[in-house]
MARVOTOR-656680 format. One line per field, with one value per atom (N, C-alpha, C): residue number from 0; residue in one letter; atom name; y, z negated, x negated. Coordinates in pm, whole numbers. Layout:
<sites>
nr <- NUM;...
rest <- A;...
atom <- CA;...
north <- Y;...
up <- Z;...
east <- X;...
</sites>
This chain:
<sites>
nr <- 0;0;0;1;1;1;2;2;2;3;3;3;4;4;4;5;5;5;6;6;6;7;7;7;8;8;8;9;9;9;10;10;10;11;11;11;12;12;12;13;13;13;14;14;14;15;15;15;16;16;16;17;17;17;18;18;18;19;19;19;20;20;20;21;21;21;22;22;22;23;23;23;24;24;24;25;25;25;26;26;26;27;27;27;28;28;28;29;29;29;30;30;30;31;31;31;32;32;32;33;33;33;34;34;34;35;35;35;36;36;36;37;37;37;38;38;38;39;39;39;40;40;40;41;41;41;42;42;42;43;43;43;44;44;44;45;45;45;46;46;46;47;47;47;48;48;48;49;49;49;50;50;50;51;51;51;52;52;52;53;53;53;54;54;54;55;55;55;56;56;56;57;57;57;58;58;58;59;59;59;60;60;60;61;61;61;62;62;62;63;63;63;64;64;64;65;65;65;66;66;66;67;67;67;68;68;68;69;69;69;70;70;70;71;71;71;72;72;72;73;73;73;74;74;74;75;75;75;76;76;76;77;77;77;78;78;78;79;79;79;80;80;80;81;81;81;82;82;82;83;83;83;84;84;84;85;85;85;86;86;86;87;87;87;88;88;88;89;89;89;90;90;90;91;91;91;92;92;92;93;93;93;94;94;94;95;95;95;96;96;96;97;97;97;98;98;98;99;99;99;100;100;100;101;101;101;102;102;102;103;103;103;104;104;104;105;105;105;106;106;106;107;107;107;108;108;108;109;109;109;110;110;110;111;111;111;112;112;112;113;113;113;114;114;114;115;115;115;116;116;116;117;117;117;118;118;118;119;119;119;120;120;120;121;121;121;122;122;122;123;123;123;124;124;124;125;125;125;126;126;126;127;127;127;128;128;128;129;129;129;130;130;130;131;131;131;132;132;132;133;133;133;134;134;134;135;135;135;136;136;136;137;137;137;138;138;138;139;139;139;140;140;140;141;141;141;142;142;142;143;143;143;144;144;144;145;145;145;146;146;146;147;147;147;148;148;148;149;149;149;150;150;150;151;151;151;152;152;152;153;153;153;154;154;154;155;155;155;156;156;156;157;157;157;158;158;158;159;159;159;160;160;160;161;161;161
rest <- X;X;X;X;X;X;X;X;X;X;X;X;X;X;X;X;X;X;X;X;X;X;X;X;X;X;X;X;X;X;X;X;X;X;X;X;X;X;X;X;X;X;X;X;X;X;X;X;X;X;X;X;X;X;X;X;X;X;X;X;X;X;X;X;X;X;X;X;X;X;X;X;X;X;X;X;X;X;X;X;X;X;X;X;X;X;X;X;X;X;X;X;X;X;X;X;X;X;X;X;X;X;X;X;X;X;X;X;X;X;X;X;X;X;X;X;X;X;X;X;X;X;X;X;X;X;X;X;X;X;X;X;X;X;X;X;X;X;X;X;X;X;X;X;X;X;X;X;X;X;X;X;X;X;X;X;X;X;X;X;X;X;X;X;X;X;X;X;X;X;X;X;X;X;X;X;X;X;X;X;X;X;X;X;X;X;X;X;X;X;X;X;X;X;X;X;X;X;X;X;X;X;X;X;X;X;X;X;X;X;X;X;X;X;X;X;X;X;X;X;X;X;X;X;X;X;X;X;X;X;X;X;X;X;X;X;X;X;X;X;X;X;X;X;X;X;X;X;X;X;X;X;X;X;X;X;X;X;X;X;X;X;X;X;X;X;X;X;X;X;X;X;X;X;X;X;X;X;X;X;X;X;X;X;X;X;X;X;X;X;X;X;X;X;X;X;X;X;X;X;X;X;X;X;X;X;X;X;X;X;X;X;X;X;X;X;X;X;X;X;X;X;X;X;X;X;X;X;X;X;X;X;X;X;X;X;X;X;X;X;X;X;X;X;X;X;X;X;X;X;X;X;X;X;X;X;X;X;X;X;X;X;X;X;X;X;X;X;X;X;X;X;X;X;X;X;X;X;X;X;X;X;X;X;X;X;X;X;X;X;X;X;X;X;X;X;X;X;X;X;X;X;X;X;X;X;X;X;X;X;X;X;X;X;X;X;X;X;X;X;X;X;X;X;X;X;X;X;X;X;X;X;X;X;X;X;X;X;X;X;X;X;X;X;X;X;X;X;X;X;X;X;X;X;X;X;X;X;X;X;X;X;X;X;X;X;X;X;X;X;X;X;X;X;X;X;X;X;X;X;X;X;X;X;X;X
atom <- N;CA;C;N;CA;C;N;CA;C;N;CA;C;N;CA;C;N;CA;C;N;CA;C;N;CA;C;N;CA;C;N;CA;C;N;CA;C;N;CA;C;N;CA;C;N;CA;C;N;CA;C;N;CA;C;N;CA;C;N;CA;C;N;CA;C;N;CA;C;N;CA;C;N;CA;C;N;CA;C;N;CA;C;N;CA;C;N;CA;C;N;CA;C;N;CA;C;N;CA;C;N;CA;C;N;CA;C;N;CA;C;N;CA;C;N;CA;C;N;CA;C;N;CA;C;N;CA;C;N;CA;C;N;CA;C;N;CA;C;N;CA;C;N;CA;C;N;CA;C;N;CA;C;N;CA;C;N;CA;C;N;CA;C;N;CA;C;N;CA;C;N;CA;C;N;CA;C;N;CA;C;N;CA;C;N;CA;C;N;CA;C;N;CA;C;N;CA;C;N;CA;C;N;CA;C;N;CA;C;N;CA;C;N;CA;C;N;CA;C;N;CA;C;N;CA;C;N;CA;C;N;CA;C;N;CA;C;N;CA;C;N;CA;C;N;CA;C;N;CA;C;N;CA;C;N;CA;C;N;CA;C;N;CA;C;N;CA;C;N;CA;C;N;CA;C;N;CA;C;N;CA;C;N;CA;C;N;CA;C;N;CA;C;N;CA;C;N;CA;C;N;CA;C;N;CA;C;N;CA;C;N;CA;C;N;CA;C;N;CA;C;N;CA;C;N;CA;C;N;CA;C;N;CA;C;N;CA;C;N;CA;C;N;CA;C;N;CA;C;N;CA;C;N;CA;C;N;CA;C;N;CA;C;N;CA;C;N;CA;C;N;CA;C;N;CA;C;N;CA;C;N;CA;C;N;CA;C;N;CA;C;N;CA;C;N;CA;C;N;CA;C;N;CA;C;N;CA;C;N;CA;C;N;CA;C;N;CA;C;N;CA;C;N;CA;C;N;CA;C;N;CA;C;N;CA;C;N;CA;C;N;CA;C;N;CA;C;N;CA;C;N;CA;C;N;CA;C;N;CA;C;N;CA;C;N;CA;C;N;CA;C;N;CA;C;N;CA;C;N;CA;C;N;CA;C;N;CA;C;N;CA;C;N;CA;C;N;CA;C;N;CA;C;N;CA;C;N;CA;C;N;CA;C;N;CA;C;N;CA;C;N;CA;C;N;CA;C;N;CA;C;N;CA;C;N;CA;C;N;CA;C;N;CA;C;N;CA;C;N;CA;C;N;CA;C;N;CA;C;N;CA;C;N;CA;C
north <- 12115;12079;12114;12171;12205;12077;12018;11871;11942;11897;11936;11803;11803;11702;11689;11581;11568;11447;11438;11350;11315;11190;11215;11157;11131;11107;10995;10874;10778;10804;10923;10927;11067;11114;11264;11238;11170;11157;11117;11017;11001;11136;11240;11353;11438;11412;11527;11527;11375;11323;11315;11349;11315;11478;11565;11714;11784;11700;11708;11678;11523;11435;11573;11599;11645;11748;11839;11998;11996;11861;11861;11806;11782;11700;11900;11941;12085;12086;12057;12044;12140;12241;12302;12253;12211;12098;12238;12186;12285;12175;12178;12112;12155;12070;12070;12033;11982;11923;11773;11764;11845;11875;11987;12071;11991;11901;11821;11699;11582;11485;11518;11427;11421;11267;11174;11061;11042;11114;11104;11263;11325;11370;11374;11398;11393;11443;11327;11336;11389;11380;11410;11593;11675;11833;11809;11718;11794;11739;11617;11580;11618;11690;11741;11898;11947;12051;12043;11963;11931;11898;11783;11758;11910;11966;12076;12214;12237;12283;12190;12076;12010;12015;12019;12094;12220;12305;12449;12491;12434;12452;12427;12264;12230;12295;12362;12417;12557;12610;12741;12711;12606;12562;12511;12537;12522;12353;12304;12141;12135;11994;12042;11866;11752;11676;11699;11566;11554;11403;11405;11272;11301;11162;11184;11054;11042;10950;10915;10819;10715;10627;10534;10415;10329;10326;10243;10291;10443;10496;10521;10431;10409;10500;10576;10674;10806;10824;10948;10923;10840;10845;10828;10778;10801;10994;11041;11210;11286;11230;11304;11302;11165;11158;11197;11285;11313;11483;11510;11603;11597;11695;11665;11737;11665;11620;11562;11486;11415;11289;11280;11080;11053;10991;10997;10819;10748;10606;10602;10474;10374;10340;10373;10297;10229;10086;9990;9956;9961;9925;10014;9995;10054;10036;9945;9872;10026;9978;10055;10242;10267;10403;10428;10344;10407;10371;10256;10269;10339;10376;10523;10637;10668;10772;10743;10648;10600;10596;10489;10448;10576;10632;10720;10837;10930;11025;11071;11002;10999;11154;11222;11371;11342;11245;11230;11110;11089;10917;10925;10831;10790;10668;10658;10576;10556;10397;10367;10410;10453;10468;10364;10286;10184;10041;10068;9945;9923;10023;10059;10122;10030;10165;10279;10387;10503;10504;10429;10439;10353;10261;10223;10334;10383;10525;10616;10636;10710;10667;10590;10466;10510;10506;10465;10620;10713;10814;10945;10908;10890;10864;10768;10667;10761;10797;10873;10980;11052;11212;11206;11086;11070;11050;10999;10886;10980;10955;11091;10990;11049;10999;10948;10845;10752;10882;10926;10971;10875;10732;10627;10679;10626;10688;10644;10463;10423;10458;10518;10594;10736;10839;10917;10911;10819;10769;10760;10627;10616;10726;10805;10900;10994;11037;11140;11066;10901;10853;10909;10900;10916;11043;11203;11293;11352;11296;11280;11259;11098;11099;11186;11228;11303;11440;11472;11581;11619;11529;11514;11412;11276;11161;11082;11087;11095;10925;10814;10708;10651;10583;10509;10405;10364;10299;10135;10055;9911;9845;9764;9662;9572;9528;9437;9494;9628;9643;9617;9583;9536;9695
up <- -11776;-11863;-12007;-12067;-12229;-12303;-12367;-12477;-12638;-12713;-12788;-12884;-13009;-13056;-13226;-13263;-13415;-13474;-13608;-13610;-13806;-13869;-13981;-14070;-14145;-14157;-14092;-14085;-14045;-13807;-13794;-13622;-13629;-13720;-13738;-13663;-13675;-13577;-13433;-13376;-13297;-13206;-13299;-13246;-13174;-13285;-13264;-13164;-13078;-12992;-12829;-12861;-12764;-12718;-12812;-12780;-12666;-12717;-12622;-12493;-12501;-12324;-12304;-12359;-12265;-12184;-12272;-12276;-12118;-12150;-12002;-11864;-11893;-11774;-11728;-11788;-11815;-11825;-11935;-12015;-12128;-12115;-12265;-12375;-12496;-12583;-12718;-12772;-12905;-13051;-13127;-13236;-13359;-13360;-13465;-13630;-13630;-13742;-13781;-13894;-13987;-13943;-14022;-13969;-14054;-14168;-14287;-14298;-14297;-14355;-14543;-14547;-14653;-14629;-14775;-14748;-14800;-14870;-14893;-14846;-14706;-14654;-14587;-14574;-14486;-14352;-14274;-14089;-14062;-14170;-14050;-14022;-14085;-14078;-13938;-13938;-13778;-13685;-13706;-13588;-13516;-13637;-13603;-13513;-13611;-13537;-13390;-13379;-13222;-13114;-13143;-13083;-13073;-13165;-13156;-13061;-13055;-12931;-12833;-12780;-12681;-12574;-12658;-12666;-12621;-12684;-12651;-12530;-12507;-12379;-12252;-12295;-12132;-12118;-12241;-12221;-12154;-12174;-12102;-11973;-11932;-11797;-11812;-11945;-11916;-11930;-11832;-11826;-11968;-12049;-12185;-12217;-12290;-12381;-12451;-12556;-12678;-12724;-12810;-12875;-13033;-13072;-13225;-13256;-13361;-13405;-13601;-13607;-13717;-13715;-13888;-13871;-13752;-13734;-13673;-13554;-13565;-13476;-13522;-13561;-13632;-13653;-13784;-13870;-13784;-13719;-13620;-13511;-13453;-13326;-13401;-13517;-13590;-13597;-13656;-13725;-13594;-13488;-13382;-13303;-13320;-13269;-13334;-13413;-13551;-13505;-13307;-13270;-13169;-13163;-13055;-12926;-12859;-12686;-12692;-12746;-12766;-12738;-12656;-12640;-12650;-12799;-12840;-12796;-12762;-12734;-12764;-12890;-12949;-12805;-12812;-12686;-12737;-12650;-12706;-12615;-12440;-12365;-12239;-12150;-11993;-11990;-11951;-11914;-12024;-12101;-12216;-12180;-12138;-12150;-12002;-11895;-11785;-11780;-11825;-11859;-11968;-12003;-12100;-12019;-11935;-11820;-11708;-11673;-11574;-11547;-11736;-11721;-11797;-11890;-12006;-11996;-11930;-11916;-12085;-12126;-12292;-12251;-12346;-12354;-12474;-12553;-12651;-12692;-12685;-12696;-12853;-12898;-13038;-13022;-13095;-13110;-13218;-13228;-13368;-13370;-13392;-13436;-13467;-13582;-13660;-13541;-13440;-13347;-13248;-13192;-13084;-13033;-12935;-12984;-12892;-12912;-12865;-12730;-12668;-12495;-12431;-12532;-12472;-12532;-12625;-12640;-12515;-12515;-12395;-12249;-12208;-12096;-12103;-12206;-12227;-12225;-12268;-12238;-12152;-12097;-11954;-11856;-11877;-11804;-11783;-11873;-11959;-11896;-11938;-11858;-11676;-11646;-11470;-11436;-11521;-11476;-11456;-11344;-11337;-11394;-11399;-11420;-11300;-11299;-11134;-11135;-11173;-11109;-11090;-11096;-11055;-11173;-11066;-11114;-11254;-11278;-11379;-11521;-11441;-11570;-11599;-11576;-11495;-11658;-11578;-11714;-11785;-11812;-11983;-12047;-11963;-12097;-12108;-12005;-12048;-12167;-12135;-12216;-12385;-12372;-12540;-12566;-12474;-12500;-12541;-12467;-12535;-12702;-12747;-12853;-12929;-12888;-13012;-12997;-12876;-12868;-12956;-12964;-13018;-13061;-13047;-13100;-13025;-12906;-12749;-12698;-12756;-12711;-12580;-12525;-12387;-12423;-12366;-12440;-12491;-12577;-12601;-12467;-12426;-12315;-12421;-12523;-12596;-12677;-12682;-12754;-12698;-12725;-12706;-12608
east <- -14156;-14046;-14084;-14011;-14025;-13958;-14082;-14060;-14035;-13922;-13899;-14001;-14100;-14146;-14105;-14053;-14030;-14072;-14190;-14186;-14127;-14207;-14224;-14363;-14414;-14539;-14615;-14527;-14547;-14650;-14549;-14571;-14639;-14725;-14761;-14912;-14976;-15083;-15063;-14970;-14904;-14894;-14779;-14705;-14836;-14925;-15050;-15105;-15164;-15217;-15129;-14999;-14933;-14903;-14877;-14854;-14988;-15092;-15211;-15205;-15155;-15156;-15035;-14933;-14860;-14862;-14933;-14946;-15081;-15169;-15256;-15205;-15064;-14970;-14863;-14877;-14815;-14698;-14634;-14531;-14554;-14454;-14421;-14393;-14484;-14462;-14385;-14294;-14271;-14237;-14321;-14335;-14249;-14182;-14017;-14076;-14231;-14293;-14253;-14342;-14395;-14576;-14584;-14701;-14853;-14790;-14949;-14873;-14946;-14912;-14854;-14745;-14678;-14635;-14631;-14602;-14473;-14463;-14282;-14196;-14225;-14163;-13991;-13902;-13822;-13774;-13754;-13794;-13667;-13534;-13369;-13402;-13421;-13423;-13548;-13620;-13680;-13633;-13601;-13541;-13420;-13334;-13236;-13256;-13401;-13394;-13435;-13554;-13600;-13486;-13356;-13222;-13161;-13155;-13075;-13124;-13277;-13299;-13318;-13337;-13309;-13174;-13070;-12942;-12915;-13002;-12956;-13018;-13157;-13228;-13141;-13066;-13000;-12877;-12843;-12719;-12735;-12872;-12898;-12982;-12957;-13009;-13159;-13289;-13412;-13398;-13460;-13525;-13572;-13526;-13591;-13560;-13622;-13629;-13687;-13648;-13697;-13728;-13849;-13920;-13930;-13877;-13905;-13935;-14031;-14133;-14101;-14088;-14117;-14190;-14193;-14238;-14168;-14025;-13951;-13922;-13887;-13790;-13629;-13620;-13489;-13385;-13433;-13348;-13405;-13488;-13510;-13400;-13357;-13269;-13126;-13145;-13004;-12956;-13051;-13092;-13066;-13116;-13087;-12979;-12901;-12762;-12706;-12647;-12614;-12559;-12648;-12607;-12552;-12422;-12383;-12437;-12390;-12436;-12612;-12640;-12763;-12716;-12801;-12761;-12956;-13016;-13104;-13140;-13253;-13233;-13371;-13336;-13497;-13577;-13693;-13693;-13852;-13869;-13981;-14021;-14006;-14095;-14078;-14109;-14095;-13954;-13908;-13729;-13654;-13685;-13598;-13577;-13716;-13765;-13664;-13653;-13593;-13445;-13397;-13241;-13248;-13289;-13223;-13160;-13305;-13268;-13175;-13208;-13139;-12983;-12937;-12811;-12727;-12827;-12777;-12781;-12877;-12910;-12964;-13003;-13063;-13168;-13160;-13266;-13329;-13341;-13449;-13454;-13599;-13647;-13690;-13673;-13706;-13810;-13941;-14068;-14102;-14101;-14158;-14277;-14367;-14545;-14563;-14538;-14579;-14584;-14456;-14455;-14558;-14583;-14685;-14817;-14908;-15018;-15008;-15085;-15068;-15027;-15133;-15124;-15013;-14920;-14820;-14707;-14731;-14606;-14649;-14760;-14748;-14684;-14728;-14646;-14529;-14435;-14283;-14318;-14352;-14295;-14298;-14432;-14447;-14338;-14272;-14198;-14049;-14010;-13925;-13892;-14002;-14028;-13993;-14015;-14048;-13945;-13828;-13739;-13579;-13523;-13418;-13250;-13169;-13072;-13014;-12945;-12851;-12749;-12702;-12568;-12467;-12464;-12382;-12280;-12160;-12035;-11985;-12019;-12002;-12061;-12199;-12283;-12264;-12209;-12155;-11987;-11878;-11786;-11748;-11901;-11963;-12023;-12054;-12091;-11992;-11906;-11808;-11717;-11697;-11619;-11695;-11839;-11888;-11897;-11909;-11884;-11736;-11632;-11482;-11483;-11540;-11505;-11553;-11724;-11771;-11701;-11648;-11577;-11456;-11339;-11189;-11227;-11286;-11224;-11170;-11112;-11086;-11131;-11078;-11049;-11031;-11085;-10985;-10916;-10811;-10685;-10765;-10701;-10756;-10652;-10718;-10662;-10589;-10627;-10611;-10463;-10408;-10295;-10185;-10083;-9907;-9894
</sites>
């Protein structure tokens, strides 16, 4: 599988260490940056770019996620939803890492650095990589329902209107 990786200074040692585990699990790792620590860097231009081939890979059929790393996670899974057909998900433990996949079909995990230590980012993303999507119809739905909106804007009706 080709891993798209983005981080920002805060997950830059993180990124470094993990491009390793992956690349010996044999995963095509491709590094979105940044390439030196910088402490007042900005993470949205890689993360966007890493989402954005994550994107283009599944759209040309290659197996392809993506991980992006902060202090929080936060504003990286924000930066990366930011593209469309990315369904990007914080993720903070095992549970998290496989309903992502599971319920979401999520193609890029977002990791705080600052929250976790290494070998439990790895775990979760580990976890991640392994974990296939249900196909269940309801999950299946929900996401066409969220590809609609980001598509048109594309609503399902309110139950709640007259």
């Amino acid at each position: 599988m080709r891993i798209h990786i983005a981080t920002d200074h805060a997950g830059l040692e993180f990124s470094t260490q993990l491009q390793h585990h992956l690349a010996s699990q044999g995963h095509e790792v491709v590094d979105h940056g940044p390439i030196e620590y910088d402490p007042v860097d900005d993470y949205p231009a890689f993360c966007i770019r890493a989402a954005q081939a994550v994107v283009s890979d599944q759209a040309a059929g290659v197996p392809a996620l993506g991980i992006v790393f902060g202090g929080s996670g936060n504003g990286e899974q924000i930066a990366a939803n930011k593209v469309a057909g990315v369904r990007a998900a914080l993720v903070w433990s095992i549970a998290t890492a496989e309903l992502a996949r599971e319920h979401n079909d999520a193609n890029v995990i977002a990791i705080g650095a600052r929250q976790h230590s290494f070998d439990d980012v790895v775990r979760f993303i580990d976890r991640f990589i392994e974990t296939p999507f249900s196909n269940d119809e309801r999950h299946v739905r929900r996401i066409a329902q969220i590809a609609a909106y980001e598509t048109d804007g594309t609503l399902e009706p309110d139950p709640r209107a007259a």
